[in-house]
N, C-alpha and C positions, 0 to 999 in steps of 0.2 A: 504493500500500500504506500510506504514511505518513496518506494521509488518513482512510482504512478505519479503522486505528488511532484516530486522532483521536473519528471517526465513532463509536466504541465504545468508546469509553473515559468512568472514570468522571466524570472534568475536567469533559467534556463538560453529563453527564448531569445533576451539580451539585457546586461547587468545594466544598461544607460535607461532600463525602463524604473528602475530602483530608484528612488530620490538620493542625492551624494552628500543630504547633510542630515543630521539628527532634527534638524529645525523643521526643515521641510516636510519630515515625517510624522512631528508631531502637530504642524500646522493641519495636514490633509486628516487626519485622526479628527482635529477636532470639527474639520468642517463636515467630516462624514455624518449621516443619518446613522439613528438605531435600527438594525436589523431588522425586516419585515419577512427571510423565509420561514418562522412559521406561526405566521398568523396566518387566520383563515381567508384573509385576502386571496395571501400566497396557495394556499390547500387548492381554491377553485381554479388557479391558475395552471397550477400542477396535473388535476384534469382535462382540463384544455390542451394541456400541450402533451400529454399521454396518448388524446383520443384523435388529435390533427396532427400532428407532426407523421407519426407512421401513414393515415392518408394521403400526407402531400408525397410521400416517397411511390405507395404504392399508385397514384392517379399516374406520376410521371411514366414508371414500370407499362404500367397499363397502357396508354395514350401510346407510346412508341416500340413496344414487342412486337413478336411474330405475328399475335392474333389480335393486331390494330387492321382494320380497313384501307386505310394508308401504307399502309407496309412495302407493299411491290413499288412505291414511286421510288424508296430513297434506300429497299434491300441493297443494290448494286454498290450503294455508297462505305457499306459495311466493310470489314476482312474478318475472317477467321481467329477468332482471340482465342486467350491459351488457359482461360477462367469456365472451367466446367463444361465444356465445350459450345459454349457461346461465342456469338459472333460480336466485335469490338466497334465501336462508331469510332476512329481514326480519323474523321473526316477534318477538322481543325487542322489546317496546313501548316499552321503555326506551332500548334504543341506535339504535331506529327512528326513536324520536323527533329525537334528537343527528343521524343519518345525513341527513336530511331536511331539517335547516334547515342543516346545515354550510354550503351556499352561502353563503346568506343572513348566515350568522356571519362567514365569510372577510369579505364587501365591510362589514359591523362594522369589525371588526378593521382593516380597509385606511384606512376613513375614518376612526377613533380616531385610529392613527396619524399620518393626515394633519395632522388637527385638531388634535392634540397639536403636532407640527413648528408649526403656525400658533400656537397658543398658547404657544410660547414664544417666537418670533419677536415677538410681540406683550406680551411679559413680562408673561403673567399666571399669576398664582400656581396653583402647581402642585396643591394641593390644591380650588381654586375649578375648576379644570378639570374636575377630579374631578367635583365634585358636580354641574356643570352638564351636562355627560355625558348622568352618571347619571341625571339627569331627564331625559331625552330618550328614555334606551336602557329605562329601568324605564316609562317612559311606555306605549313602545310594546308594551313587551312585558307590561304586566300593565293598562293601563286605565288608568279610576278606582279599580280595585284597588289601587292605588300610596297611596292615602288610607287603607285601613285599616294598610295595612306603616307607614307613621310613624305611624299612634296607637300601635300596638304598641312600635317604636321611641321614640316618647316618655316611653310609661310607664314603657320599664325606664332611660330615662334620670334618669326622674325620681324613679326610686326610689336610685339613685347619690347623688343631691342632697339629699336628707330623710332618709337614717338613717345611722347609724353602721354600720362596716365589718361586723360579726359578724351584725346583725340583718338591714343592706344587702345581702349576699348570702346569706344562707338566703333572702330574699324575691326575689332575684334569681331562686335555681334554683327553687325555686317557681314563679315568672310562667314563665322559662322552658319548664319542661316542660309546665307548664299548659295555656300557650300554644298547646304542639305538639299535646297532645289537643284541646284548643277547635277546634283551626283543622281537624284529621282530624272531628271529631265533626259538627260543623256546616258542614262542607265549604266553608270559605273564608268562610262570614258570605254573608247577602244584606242590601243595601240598604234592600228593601223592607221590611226586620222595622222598621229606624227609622220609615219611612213613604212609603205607598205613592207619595207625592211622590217619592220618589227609585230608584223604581224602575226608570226610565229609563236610571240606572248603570247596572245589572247587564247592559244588553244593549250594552256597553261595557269590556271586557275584557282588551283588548289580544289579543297573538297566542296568552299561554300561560291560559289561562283559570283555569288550578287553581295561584294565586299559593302555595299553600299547600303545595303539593308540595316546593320548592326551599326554602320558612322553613328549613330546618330547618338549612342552614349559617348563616343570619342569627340563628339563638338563638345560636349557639357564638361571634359574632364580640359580642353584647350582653352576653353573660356575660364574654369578655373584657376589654370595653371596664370595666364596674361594676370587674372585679378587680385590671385594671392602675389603674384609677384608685383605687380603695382604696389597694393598696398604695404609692402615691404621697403621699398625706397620710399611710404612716412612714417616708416616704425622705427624709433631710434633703438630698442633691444628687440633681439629673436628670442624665442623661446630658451634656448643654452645662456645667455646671458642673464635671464630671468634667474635662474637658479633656483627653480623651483623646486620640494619635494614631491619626487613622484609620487607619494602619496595623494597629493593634496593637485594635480594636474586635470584639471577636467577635462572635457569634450571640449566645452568651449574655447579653453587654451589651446588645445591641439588643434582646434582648426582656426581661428583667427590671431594667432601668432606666428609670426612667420620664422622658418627656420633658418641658420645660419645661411650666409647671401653665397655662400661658394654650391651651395646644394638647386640656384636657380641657375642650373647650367642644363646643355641642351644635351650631355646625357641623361640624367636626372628626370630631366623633363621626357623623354624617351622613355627609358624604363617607366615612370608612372605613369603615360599615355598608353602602353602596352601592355601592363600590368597584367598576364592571363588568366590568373582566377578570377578575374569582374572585369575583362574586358568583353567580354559577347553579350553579358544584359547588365552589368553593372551584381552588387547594392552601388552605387555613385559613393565613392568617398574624395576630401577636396586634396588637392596639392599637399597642403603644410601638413593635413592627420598620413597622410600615406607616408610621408617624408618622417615624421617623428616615429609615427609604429614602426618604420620600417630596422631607426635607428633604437627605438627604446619600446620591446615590445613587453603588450600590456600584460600588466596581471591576471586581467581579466580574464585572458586567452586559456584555459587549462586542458588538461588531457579529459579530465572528467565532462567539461561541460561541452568541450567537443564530440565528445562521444554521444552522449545524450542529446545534442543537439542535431549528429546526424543520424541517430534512433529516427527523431522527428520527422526528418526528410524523407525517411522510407517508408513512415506511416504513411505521410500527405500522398506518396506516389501510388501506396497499396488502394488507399482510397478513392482517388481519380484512376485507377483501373475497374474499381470493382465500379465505378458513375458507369466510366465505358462499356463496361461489359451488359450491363441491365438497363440503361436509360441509355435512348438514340436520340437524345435532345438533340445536338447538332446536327446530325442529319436529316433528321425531318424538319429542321428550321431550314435545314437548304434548299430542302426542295418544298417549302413551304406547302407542305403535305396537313396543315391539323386541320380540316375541313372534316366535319360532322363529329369534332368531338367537343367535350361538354366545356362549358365555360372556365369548371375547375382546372381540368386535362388542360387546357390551351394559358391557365395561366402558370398552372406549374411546366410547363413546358417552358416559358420562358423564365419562371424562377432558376431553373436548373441549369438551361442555359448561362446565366448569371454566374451560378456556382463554378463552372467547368469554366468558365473564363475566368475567374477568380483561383482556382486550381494551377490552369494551364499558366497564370501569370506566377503565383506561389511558390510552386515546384521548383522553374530555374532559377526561379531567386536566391531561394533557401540551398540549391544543389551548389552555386556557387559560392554563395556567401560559407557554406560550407566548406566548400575548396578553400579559401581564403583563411579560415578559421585553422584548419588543419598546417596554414606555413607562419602563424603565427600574426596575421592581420584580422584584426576587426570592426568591419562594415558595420554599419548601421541593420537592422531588422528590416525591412520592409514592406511588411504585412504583420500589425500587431492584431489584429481583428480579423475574427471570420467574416466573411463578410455578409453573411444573415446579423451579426451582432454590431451593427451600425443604424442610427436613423438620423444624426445631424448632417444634413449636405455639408456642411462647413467645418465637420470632426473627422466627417470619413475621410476628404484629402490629406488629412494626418496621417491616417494611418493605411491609408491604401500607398502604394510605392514611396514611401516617408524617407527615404534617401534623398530621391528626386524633388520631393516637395520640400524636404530640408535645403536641395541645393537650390531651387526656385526662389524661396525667402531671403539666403544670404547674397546671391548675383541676382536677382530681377527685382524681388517687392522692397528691401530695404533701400536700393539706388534709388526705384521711384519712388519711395519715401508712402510705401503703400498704404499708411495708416491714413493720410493725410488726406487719400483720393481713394478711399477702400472698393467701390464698384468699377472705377472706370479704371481702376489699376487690374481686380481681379478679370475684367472684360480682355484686357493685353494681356493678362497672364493663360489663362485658360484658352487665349485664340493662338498663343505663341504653344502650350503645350498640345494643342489640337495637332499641329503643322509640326510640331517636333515627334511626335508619334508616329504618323504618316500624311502626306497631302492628299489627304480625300474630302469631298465636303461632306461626308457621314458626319468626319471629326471634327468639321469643324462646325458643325450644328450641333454635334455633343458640347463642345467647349462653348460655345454661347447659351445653351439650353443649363449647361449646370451653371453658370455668369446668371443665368435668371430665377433659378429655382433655388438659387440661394437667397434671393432678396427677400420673398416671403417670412424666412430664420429671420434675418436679419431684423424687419420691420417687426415680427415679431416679438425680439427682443429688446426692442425700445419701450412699444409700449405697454410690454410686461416686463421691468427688468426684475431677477431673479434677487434682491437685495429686499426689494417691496414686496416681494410678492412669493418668496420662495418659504419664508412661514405658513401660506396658508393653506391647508387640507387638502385644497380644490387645485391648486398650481402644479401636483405633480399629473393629475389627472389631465387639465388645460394642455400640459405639455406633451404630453402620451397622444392627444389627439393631433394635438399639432404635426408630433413624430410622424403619425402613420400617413398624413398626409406626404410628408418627406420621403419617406419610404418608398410610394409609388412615383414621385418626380424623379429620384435619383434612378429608380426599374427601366422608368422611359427613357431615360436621359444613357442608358448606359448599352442599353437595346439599340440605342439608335446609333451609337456611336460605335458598338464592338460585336454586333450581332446581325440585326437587322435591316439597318437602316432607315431614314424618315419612311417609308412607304412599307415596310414589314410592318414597322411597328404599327404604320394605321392599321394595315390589314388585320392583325391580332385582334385590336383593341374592335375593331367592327365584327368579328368572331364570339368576342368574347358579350358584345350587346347585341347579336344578334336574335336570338332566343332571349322569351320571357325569363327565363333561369339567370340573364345574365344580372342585371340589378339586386335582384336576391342573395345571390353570391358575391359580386364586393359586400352588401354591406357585410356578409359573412364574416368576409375573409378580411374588413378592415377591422371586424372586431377580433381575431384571432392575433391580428396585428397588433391591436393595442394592448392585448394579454404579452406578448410576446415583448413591447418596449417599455410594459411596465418591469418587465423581469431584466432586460436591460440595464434601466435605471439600477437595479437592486446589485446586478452583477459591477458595475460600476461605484455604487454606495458602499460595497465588500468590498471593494478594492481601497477605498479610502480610509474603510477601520484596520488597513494593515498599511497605512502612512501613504498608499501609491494613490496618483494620478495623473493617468496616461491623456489626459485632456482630446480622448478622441470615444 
């Protein structure tokens, strides 16, 4: 049981979710509520989610098996899976991809390791390992492709070198986004345009052939590298100067203190551009925390909590096999196959959808951030929430890719001084992350549709703010209602942008009102909802009588 514990707990998951002072802990203590699981509130809730919960698994089960009526449109879409002899939905190109080469990644991951244990035994510097790695691993996997990624990389190093800080990065995000359209528009550059002498690259590629797909955490780590290096020529000490106890060394410190100036050289900057266990999806960590971890690695990092932490990773993946193997969500979303089933079937079908995108995003996260953990670096978490256990539009980009939204806040929202312009800032931020994910306009009507679905929170909370109003009886209820209305904008909002599209999701949503059954069933299911974000709240309020608050 103690282990279980362990196994699930947030230590585990990442020690930066821990408050780092005694104060902090007993602040959140006191601002916690008294315990409500077991009042009889909690008891009728506990039924609720006994007698629904297993129906929403089996509706989905149901709606997309052998003995759905739809079955022959999107059977083809299937393969053969190796779970009781069921057939698997692989259909996600995206996590098809990741599922496919995982072998191949593990004996990575196994010989890094090795080589790494040999390279220190051999006491070679820790960030030369890095780089020489990295040529190896980006060799194989991108070509001579690997040639065009350091022009790129050059030029925006060299634009660090030649201007002053204000002019140095506007030209910075400039190249970078540039960049991102050049490399989507022209599909990665061919060889042959320089001349047809070197056309013999291009049929030399390595294993991932479209280098251009994954740039896109390599602009975020360029733009880092110019910014922390900027703000280093106005830091009169680095961190080694500071002479800090590494006890007493936050997160903070590690990434906005710059490290000693011989370290912003253009190997340096290579090796951490490269970096292979979070160069293919990241978790994003900045410049100065890669540079200190790399020189002074954490405590935090242990044999124990690595091991348990990649227990974790092979539950999540056991899990998103057994979704595939029993629920064809994706595939009958592709061939937009749920015609003649019931309102429930057609919304858990795209509940579940949800989840397998929140899966397929989790997995490489965690598989890498693992990798990383195992050479003694540590990334940020980047999925603290399941994501059924979310209902603030405005908490969930906390904790949904919380890397990336960490790296967003310290290079985009504090330059624009975000507090000061909070929606027309969040409108530039969500339109810039829309277009940094991919240029399609799905996303970029996700990125304005959550820019809008956050303001209702927002208005919200003015004119109930939670100081006035978080005394009385009725405010946790007012706010429960409010959630589940959040809950179906963020559905739509994320249907539209990583599933659907604007025109699925109408079709659904005209599915699901089609039939007298359809009005009956939301109200159902938005009171099922609000049993569900009362218990939220509760799991949240438990977290505060043990000092934590993960403010998402």
């Amino acid at each position: 049981m103690s282990f279980l514990r362990s196994l699930l707990s947030l230590e585990a998951l990442d020690l930066r979710l821990i408050p780092d002072s005694q104060e902090h802990i007993i602040q959140n203590k006191k601002n916690a509520s008294r315990s409500r699981w077991k009042t009889k509130e909690f008891y009728l809730y506990y039924i609720v989610f006994l007698t629904v919960v297993p129906q929403m698994f089996l509706a989905a089960m149901r709606a997309t098996n052998e003995n759905s009526s739809n079955y022959s449109r999107y059977e083809d879409r299937l393969e053969q899976g190796w779970m009781f002899g069921r057939k698997v939905d692989n259909s996600d190109a995206q996590y098809s991809g990741f599922r496919g080469r995982l072998p191949i990644l593990t004996v990575v991951v196994i010989c890094h390791y090795a080589l790494r244990r040999l390279s220190i035994a051999l006491k070679l510097p820790g960030m030369r390992f890095d780089l020489l790695f990295a040529g190896i691993f980006l060799g194989v996997l991108y070509g001579f492709n690997i040639l065009k990624i350091l022009a790129i990389y050059t030029i925006n190093f060299l634009i660090s070198k030649s201007l002053p800080k204000r002019e140095g990065m506007i030209l910075t995000w400039i190249f970078g986004i540039g960049i991102l359209f050049l490399n989507e528009w022209y599909e990665g550059y061919k060889f042959k345009w320089l001349s047809n002498n070197l056309a013999i690259l291009d049929q030399y590629c390595g294993l991932l052939t479209r280098w251009e797909v994954n740039f896109n955490f390599s602009m975020l780590r360029m733009i880092s590298y110019n910014s922390d290096f900027y703000d280093s020529l106005e830091t009169k000490s680095d961190i080694e100067k500071k002479q800090l106890d590494e006890k007493i060394i936050t997160e903070k410190d590690r990434i906005n203190l710059p490290p000693p100036k011989k370290f912003f050289s253009y190997f340096t900057y290579l090796a951490y551009l490269t970096y292979s266990p979070l160069f293919i999806a990241g978790p994003i960590i900045s410049f100065n925390d890669y540079v200190y971890q790399r020189n002074h690695p954490l405590r935090s990092v242990s044999i124990q909590r690595t091991i348990i932490y990649g227990i974790r990773v092979v539950l999540c993946i056991l899990v998103m096999e057994w979704c595939l193997h029993y629920m064809y969500v994706v595939a009958i979303t592709e061939a937009r196959a749920w015609e003649g089933l019931s309102p429930f079937e057609v919304m858990m079908v795209g509940y579940f959808n949800l989840t397998i995108i929140w899966l397929k995003l989790l997995i490489p996260w965690r598989f890498f951030r693992f990798w990383a953990l195992l050479d003694k670096i540590d990334p940020p978490e980047n999925m603290l929430r399941c994501m059924s256990d979310n209902y603030s539009a405005s908490a969930f980009w906390r904790a949904w890719h919380r890397s990336f939204h960490r790296w967003v806040i310290k290079y985009l929202y504090v330059p624009l001084e975000g507090a000061k312009h909070p929606i027309r800032n969040m409108l530039l931020i969500f339109t810039f992350v829309a277009f940094w994910h991919d240029i399609q306009l799905r996303l970029l009507a996700w990125g304005w549709l959550i820019t809008l679905f956050v303001i209702p929170e927002v208005v919200a909370k003015l004119i109930f703010p939670a100081k006035k109003w978080a005394s009385k009886p009725i405010y946790r209820h007012m706010c429960a209602i409010g959630a589940v209305a959040n809950i179906y904008l963020m559905m739509i909002a994320n249907l539209v942008g990583f599933a659907l599209g604007l025109d699925g999701v109408k079709d659904m949503i005209k599915d699901i009102f089609k039939t007298i059954w359809g009005i009956p069933y939301v109200l159902f299911a938005s009171v099922c909802l609000f049993v569900g974000v009362q218990v939220m709240f509760e799991v949240r309020a438990s977290e505060g009588r043990q000092g934590i608050n993960l403010r998402c």
